[in-house]
PLY file of the C-alpha trace (Angstrom):
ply
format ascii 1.0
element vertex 120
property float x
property float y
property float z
element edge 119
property int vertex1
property int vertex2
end_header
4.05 -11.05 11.20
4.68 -9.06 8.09
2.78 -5.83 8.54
0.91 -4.12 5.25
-0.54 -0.64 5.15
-3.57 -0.18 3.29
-4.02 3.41 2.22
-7.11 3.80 0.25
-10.11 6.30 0.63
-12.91 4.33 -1.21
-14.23 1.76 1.57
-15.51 -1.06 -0.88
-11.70 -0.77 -2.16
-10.25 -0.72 1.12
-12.10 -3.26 2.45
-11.74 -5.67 -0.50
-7.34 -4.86 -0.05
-7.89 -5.94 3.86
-9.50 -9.26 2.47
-6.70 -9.52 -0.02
-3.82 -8.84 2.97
-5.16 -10.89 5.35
-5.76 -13.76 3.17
-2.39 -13.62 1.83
-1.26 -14.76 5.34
-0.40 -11.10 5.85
-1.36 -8.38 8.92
-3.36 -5.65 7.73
-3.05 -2.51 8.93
-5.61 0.45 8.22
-7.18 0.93 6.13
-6.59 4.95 6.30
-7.88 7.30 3.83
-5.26 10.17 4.13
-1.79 10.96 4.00
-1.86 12.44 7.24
-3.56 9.31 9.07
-1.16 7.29 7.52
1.84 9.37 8.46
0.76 8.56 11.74
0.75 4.91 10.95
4.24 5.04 9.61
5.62 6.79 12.41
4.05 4.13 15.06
3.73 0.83 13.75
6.17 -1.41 12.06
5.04 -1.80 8.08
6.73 -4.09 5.70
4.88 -3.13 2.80
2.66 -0.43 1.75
0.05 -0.40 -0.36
-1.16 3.16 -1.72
-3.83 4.63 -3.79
-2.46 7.69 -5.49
-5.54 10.12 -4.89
-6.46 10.46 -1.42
-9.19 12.15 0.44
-6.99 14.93 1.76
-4.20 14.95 -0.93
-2.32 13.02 -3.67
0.08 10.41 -1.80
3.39 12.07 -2.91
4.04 13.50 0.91
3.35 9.61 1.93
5.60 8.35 -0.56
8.57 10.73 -0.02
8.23 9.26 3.40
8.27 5.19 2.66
11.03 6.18 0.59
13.47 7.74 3.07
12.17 4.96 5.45
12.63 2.22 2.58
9.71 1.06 3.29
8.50 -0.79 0.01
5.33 0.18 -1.63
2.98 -0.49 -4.30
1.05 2.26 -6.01
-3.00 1.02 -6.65
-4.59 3.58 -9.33
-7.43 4.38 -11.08
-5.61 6.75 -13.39
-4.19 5.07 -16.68
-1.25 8.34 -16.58
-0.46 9.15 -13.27
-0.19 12.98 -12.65
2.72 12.90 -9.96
5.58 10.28 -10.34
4.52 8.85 -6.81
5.42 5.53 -8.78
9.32 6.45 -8.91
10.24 4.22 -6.70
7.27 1.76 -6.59
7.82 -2.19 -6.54
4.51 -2.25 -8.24
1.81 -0.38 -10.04
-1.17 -1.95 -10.36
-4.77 -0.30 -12.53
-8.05 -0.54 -10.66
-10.25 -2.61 -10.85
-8.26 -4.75 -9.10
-6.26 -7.91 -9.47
-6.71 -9.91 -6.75
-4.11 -13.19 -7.53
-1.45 -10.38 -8.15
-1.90 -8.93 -5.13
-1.54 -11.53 -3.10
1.59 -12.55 -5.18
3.26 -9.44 -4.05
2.43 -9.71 -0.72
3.21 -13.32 -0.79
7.19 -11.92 -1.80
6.88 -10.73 1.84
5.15 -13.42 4.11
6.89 -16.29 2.37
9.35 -17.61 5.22
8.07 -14.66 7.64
10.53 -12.48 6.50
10.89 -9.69 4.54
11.60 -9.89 0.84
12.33 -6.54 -1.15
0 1
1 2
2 3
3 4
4 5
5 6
6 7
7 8
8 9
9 10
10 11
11 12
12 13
13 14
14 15
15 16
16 17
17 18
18 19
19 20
20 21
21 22
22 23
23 24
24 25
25 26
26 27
27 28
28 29
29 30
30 31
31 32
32 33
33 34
34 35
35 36
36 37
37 38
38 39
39 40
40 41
41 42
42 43
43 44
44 45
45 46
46 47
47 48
48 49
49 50
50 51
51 52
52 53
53 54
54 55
55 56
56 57
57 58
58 59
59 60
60 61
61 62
62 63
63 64
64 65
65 66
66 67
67 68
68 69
69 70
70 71
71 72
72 73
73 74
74 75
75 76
76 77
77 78
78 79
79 80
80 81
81 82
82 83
83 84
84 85
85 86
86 87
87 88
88 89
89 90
90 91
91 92
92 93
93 94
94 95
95 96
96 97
97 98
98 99
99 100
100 101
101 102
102 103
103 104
104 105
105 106
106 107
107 108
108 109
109 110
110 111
111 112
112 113
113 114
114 115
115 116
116 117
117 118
118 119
């Protein structure tokens, strides 16, 4: 089963991504709400796709995102800020604004359950 990390610090956010995941057919993993919990995540599950807020409780997710790119693990950056103040989005297959947009979503995440395999 295709494996997503949710990486969000706000619960009501996380929680409503774990919905999202799930019902998308997907396995949800997390949520965490720091880039050194999900470090830890990366470096003992198998993740297919991640999905990342870009201000954390401990941190902005750069250190995260250096990592899921020398992995290539795909991610998606989920923001609050209209101008983000890293370019944690460099390599981003998406980039989505908060509040957030449920049917796309689960369209990305259906790019990587569809056929149970990965699709980048």
């Amino acid at each position: 089963m295709v494996g997503v990390l949710i990486v969000e610090d706000s619960w009501n956010v996380a929680l409503s991504l774990k919905s999202i995941v799930e019902q998308a057919g997907a396995h949800a993993i997390g949520p965490v709400p720091t880039v050194r919990e999900a470090l830890r995540v990366v470096e003992t599950q198998p993740i297919s796709l991640a999905l990342v807020d870009m201000n954390l409780r401990d941190c902005f997710a750069d250190p995260l995102v250096d990592v899921l790119i020398a992995r290539n693990i795909p991610y998606a950056i989920i923001t609050a800020y209209d101008a983000l103040p890293t370019n944690a989005d460099r390599a981003a297959i998406d980039r989505m604004n908060k509040p957030l947009d449920h049917e796309r979503i689960s369209a990305l995440i259906a790019r990587f359950t569809k056929n149970g395999a990965d699709i980048a």
